[in-house]
PDB file of N, CA, C and O in Angstrom:
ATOM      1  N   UNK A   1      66.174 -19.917  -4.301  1.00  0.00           N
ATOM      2  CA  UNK A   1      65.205 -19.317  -5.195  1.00  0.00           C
ATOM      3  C   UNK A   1      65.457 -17.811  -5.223  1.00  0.00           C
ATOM      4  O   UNK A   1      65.781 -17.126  -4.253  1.00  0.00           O
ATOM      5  N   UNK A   2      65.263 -17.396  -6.471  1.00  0.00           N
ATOM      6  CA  UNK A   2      65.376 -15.581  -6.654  1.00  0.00           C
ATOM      7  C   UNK A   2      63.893 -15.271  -5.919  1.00  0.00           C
ATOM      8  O   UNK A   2      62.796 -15.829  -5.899  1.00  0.00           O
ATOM      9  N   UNK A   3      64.646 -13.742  -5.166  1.00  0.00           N
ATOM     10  CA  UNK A   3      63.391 -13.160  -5.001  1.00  0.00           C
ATOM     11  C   UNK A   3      63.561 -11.814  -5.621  1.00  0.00           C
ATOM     12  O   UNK A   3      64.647 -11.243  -5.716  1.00  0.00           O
ATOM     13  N   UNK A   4      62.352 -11.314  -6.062  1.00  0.00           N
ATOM     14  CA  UNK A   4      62.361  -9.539  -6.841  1.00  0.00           C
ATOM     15  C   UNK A   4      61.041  -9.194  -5.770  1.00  0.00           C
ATOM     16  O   UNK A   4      60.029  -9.782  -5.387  1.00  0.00           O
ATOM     17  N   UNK A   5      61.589  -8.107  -5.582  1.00  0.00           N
ATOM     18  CA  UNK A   5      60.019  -6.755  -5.001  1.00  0.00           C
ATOM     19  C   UNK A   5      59.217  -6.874  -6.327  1.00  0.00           C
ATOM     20  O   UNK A   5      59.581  -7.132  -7.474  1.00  0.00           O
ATOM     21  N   UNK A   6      57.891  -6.577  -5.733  1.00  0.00           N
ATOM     22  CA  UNK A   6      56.889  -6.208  -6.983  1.00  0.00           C
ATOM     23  C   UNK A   6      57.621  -4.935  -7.746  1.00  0.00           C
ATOM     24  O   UNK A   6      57.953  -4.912  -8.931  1.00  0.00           O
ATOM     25  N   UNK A   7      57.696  -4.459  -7.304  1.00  0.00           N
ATOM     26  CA  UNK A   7      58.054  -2.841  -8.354  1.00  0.00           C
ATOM     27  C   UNK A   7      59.201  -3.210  -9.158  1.00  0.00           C
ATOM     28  O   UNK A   7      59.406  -2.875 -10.324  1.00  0.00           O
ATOM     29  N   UNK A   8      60.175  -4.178  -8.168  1.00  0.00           N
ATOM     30  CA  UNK A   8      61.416  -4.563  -9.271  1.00  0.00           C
ATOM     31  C   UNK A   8      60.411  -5.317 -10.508  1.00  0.00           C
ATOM     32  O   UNK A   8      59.997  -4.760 -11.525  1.00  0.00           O
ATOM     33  N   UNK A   9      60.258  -6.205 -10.243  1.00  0.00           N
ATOM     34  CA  UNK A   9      59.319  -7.599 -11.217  1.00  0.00           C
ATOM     35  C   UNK A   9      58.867  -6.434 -12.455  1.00  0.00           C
ATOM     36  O   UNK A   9      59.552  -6.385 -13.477  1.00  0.00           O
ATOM     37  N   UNK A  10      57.592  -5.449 -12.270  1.00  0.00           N
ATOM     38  CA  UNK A  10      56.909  -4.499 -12.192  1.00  0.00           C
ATOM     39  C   UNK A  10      57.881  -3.924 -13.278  1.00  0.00           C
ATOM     40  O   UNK A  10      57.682  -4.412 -14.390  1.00  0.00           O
ATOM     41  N   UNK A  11      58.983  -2.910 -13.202  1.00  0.00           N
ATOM     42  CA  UNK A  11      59.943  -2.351 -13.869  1.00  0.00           C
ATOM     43  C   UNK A  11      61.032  -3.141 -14.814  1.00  0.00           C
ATOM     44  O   UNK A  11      61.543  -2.762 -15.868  1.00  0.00           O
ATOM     45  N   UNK A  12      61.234  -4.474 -14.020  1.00  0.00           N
ATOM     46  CA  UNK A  12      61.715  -5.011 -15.177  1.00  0.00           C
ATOM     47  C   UNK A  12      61.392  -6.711 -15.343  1.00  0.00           C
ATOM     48  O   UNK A  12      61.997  -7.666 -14.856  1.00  0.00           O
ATOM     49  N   UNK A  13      60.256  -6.670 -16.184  1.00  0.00           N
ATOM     50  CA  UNK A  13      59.440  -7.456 -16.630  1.00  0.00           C
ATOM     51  C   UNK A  13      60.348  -8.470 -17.598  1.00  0.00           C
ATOM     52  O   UNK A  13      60.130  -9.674 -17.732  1.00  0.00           O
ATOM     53  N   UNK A  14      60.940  -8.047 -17.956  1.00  0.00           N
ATOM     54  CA  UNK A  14      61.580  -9.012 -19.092  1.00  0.00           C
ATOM     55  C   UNK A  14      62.563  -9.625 -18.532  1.00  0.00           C
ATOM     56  O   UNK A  14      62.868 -10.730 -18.982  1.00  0.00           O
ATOM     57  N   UNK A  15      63.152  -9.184 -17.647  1.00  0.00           N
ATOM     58  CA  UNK A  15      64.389  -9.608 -16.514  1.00  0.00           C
ATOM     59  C   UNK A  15      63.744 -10.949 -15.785  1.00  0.00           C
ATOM     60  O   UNK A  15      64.362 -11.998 -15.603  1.00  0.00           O
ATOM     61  N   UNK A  16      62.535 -10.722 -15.452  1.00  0.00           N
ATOM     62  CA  UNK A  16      61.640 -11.731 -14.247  1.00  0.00           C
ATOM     63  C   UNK A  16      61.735 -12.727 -15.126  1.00  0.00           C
ATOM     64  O   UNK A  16      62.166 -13.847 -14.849  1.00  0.00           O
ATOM     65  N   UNK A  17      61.213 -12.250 -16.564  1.00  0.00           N
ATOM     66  CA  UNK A  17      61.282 -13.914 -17.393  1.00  0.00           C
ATOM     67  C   UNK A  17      62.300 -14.669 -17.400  1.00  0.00           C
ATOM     68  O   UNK A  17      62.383 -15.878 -17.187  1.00  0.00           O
ATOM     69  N   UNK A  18      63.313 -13.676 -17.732  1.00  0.00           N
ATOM     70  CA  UNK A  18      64.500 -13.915 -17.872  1.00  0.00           C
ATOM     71  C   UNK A  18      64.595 -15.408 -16.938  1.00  0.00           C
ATOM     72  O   UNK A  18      64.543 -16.596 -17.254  1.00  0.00           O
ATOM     73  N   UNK A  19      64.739 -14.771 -15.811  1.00  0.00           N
ATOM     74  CA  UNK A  19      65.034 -15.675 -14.071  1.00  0.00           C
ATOM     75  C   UNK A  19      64.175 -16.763 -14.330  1.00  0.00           C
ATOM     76  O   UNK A  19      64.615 -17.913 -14.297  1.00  0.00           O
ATOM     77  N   UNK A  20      62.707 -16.458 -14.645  1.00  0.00           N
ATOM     78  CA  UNK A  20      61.807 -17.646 -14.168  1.00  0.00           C
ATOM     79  C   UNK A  20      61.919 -18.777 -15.153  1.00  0.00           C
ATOM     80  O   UNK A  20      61.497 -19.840 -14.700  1.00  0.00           O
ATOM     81  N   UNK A  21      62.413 -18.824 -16.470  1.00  0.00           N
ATOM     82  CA  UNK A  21      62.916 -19.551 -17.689  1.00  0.00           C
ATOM     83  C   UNK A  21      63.770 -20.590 -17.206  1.00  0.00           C
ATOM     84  O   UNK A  21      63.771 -21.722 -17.687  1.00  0.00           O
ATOM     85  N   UNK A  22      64.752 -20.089 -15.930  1.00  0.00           N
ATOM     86  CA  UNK A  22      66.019 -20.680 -15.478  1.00  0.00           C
ATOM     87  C   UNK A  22      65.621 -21.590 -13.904  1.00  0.00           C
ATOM     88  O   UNK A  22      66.285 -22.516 -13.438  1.00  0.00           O
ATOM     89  N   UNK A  23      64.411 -21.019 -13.345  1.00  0.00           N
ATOM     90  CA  UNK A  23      64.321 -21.448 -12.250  1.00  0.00           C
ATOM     91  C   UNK A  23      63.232 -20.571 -11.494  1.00  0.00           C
ATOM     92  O   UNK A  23      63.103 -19.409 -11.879  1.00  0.00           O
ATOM     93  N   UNK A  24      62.414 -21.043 -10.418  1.00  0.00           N
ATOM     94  CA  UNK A  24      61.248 -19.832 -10.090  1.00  0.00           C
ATOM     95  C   UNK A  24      61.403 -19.126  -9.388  1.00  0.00           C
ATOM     96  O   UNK A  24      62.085 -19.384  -8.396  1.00  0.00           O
ATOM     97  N   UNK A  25      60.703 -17.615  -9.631  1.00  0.00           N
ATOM     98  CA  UNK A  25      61.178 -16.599  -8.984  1.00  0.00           C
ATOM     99  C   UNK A  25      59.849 -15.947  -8.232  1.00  0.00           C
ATOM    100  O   UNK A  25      58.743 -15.633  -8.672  1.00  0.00           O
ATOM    101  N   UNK A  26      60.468 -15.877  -6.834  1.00  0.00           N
ATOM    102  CA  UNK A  26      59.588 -15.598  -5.604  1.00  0.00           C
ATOM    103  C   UNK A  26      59.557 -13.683  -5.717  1.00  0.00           C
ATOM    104  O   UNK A  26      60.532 -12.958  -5.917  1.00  0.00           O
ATOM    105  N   UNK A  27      58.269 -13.307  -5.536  1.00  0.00           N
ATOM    106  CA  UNK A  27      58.381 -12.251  -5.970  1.00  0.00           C
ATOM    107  C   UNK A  27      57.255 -11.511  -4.393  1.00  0.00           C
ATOM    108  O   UNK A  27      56.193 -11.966  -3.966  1.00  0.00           O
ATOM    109  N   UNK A  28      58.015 -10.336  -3.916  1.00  0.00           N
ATOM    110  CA  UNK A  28      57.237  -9.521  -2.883  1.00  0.00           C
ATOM    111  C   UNK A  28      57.229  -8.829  -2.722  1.00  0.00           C
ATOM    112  O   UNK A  28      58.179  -8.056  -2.848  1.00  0.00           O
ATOM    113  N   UNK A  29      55.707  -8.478  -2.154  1.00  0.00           N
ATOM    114  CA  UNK A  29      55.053  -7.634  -1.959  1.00  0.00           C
ATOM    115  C   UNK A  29      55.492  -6.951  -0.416  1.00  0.00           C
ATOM    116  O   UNK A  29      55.524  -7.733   0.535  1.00  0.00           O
ATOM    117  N   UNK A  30      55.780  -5.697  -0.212  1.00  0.00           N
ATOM    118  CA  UNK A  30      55.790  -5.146   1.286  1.00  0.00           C
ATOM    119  C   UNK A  30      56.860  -6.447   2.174  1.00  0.00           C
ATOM    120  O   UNK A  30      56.474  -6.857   3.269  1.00  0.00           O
ATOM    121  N   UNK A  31      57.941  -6.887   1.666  1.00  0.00           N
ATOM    122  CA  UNK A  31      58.808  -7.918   2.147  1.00  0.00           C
ATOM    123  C   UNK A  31      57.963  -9.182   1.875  1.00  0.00           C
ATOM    124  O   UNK A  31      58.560 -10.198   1.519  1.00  0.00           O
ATOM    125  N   UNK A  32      56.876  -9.195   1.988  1.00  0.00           N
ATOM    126  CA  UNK A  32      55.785 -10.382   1.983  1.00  0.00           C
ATOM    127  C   UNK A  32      55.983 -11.425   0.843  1.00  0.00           C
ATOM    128  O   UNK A  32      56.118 -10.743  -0.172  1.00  0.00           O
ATOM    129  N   UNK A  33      56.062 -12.667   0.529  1.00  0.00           N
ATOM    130  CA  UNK A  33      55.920 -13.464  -0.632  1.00  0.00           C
ATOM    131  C   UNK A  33      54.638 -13.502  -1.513  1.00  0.00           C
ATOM    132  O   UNK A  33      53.674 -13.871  -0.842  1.00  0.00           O
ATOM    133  N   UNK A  34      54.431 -13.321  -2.391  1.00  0.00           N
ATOM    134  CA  UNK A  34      52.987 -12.797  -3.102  1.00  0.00           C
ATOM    135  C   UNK A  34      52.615 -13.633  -4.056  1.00  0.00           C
ATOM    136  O   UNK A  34      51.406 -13.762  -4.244  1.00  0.00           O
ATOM    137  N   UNK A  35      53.570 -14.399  -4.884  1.00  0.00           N
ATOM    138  CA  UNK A  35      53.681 -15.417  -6.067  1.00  0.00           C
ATOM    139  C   UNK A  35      54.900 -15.567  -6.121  1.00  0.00           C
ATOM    140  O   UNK A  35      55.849 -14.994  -5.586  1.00  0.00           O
ATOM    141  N   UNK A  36      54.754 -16.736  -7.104  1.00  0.00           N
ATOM    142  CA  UNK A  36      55.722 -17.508  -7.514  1.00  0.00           C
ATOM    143  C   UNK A  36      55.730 -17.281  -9.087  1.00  0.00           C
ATOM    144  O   UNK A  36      54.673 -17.379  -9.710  1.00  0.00           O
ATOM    145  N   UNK A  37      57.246 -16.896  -9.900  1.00  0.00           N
ATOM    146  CA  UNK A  37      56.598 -17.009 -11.324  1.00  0.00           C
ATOM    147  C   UNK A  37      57.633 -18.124 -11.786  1.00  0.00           C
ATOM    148  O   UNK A  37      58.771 -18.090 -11.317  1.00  0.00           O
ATOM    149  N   UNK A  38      57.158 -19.416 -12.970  1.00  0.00           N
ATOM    150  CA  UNK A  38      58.365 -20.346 -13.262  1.00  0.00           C
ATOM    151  C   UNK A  38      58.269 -20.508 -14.462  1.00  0.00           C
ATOM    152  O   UNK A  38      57.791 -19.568 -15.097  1.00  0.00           O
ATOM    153  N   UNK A  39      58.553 -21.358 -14.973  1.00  0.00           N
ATOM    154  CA  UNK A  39      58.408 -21.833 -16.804  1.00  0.00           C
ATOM    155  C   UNK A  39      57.337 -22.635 -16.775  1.00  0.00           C
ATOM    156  O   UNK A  39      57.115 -23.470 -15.899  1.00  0.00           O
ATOM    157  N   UNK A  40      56.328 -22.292 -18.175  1.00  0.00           N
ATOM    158  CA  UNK A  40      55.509 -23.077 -18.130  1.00  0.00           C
ATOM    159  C   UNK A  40      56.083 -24.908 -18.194  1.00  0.00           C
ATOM    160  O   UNK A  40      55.382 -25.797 -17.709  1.00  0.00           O
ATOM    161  N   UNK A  41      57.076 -25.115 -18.689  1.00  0.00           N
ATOM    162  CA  UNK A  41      57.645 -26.629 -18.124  1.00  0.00           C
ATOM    163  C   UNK A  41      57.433 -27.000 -17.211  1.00  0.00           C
ATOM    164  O   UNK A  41      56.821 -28.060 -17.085  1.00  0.00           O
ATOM    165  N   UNK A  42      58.000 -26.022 -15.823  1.00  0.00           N
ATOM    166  CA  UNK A  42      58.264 -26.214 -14.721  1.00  0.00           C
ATOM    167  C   UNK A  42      56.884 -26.515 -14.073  1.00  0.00           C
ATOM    168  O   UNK A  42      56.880 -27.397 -13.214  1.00  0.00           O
ATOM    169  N   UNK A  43      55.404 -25.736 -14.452  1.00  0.00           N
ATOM    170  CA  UNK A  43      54.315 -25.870 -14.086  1.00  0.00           C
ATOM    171  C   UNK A  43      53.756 -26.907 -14.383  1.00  0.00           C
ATOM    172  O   UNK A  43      53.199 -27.546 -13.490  1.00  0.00           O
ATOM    173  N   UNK A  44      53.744 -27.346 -15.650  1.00  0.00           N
ATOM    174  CA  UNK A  44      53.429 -28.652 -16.279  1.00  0.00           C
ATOM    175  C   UNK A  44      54.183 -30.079 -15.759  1.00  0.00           C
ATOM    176  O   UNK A  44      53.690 -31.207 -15.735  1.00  0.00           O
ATOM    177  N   UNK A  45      55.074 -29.800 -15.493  1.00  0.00           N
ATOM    178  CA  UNK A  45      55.980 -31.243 -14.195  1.00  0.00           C
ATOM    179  C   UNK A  45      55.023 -31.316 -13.323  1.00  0.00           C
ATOM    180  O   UNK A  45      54.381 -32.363 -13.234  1.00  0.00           O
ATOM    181  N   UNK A  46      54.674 -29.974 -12.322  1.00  0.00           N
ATOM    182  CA  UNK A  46      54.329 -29.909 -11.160  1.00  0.00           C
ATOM    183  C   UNK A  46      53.002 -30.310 -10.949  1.00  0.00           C
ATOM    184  O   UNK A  46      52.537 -30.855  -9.948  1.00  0.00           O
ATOM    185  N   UNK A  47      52.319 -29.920 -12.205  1.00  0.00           N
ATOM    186  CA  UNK A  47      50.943 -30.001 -12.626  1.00  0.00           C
ATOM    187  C   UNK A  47      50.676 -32.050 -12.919  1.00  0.00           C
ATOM    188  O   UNK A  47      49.628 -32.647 -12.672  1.00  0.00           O
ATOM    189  N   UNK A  48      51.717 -32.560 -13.370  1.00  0.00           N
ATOM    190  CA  UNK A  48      51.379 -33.889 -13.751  1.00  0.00           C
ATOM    191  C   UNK A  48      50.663 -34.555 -12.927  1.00  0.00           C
ATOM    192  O   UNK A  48      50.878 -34.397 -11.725  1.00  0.00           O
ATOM    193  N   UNK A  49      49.526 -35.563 -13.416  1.00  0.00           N
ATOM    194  CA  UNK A  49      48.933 -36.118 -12.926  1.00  0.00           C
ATOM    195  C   UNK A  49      49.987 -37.642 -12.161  1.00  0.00           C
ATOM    196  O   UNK A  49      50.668 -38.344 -12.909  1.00  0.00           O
ATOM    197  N   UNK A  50      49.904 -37.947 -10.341  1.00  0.00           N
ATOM    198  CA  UNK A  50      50.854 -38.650 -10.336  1.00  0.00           C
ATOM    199  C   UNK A  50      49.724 -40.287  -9.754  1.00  0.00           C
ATOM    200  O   UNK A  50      48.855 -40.565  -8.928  1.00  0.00           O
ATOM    201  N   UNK A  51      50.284 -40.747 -10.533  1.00  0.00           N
ATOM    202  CA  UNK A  51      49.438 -42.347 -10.287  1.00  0.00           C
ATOM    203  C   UNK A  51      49.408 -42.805  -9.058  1.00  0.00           C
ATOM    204  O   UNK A  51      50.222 -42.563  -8.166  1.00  0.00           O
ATOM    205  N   UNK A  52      48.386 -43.528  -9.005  1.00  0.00           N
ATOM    206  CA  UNK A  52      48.059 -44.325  -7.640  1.00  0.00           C
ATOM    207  C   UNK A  52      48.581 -45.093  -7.071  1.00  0.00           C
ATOM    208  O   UNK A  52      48.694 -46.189  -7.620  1.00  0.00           O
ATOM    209  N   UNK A  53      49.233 -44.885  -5.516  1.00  0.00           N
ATOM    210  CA  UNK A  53      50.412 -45.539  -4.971  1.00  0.00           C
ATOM    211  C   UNK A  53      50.619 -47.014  -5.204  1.00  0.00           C
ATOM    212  O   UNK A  53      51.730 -47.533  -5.306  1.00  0.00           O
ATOM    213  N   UNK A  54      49.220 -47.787  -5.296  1.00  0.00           N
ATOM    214  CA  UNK A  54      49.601 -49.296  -5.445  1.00  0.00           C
ATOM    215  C   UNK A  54      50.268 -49.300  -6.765  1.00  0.00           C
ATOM    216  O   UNK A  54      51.033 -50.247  -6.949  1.00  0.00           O
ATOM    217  N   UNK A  55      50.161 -48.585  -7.560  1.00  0.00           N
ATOM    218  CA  UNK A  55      50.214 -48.285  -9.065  1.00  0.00           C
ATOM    219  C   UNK A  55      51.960 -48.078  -9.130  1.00  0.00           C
ATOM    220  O   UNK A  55      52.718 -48.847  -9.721  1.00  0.00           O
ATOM    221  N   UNK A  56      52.231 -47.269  -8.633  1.00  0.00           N
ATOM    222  CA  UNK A  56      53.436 -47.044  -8.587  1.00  0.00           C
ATOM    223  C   UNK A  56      54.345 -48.342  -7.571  1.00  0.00           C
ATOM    224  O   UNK A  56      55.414 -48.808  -7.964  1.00  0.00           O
ATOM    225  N   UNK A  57      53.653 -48.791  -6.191  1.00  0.00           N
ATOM    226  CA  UNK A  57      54.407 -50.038  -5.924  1.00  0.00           C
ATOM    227  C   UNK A  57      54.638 -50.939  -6.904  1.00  0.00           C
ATOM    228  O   UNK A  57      55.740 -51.238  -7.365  1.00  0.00           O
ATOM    229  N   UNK A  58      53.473 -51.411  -7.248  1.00  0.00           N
ATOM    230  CA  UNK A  58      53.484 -52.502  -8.510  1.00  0.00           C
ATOM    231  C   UNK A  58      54.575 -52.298  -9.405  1.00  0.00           C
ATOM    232  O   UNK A  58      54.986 -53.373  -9.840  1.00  0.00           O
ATOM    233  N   UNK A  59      55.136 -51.392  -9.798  1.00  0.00           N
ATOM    234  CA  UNK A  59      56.172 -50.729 -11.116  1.00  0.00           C
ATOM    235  C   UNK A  59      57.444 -50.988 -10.482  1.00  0.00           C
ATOM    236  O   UNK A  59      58.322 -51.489 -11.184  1.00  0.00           O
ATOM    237  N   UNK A  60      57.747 -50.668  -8.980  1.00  0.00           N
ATOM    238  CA  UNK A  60      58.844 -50.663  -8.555  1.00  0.00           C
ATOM    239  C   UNK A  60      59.131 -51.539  -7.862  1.00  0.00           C
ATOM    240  O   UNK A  60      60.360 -51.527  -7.786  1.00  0.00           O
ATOM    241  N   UNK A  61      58.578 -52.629  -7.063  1.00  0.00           N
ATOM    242  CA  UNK A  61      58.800 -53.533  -6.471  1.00  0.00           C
ATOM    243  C   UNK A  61      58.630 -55.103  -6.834  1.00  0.00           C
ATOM    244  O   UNK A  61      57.492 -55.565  -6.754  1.00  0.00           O
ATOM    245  N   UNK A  62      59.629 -55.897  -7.204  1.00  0.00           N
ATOM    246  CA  UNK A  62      59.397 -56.910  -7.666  1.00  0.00           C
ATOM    247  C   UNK A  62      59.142 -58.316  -6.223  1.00  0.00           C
ATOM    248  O   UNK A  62      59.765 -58.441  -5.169  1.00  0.00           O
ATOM    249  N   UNK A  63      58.116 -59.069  -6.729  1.00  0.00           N
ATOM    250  CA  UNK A  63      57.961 -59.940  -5.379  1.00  0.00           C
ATOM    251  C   UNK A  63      58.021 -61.425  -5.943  1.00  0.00           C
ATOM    252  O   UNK A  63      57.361 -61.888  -6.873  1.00  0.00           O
ATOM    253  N   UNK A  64      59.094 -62.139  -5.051  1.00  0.00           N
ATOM    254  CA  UNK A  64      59.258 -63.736  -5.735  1.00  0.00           C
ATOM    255  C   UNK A  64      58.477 -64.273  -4.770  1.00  0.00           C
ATOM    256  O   UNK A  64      58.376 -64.194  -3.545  1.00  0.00           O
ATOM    257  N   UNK A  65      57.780 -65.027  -5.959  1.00  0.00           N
ATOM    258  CA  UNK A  65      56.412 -66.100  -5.017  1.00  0.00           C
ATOM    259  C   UNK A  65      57.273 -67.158  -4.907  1.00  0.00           C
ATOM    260  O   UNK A  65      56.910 -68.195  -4.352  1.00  0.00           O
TER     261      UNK A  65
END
């Protein structure tokens, strides 16, 4: 994962997009990790609602009676 200092991020703003378009970019504060910035895609994957495990066994496991 990229990381930028705040002041880098900060100074070049269009650059951060740049990065976070491609993959997410860890951004810090005082060496510290402060956020994360990514593509709204990338948030919306992460964000998906993921179904209920029997839910998902049922889909993937076939059983001969």
């Amino acid at each position: 994962m990229r990381t930028m200092s705040a002041k880098d991020a900060k100074n070049r703003f269009g650059a951060l997009l740049d990065y976070a378009r491609a993959a997410p970019v860890q951004v810090e504060k005082h060496g510290r990790p402060v956020v994360v910035v990514m593509s709204v895609e990338e948030f919306q994957r992460l964000n998906k609602p993921v179904s209920q495990p029997d839910d998902a066994m049922r889909k993937t496991v076939k059983v001969d009676r």
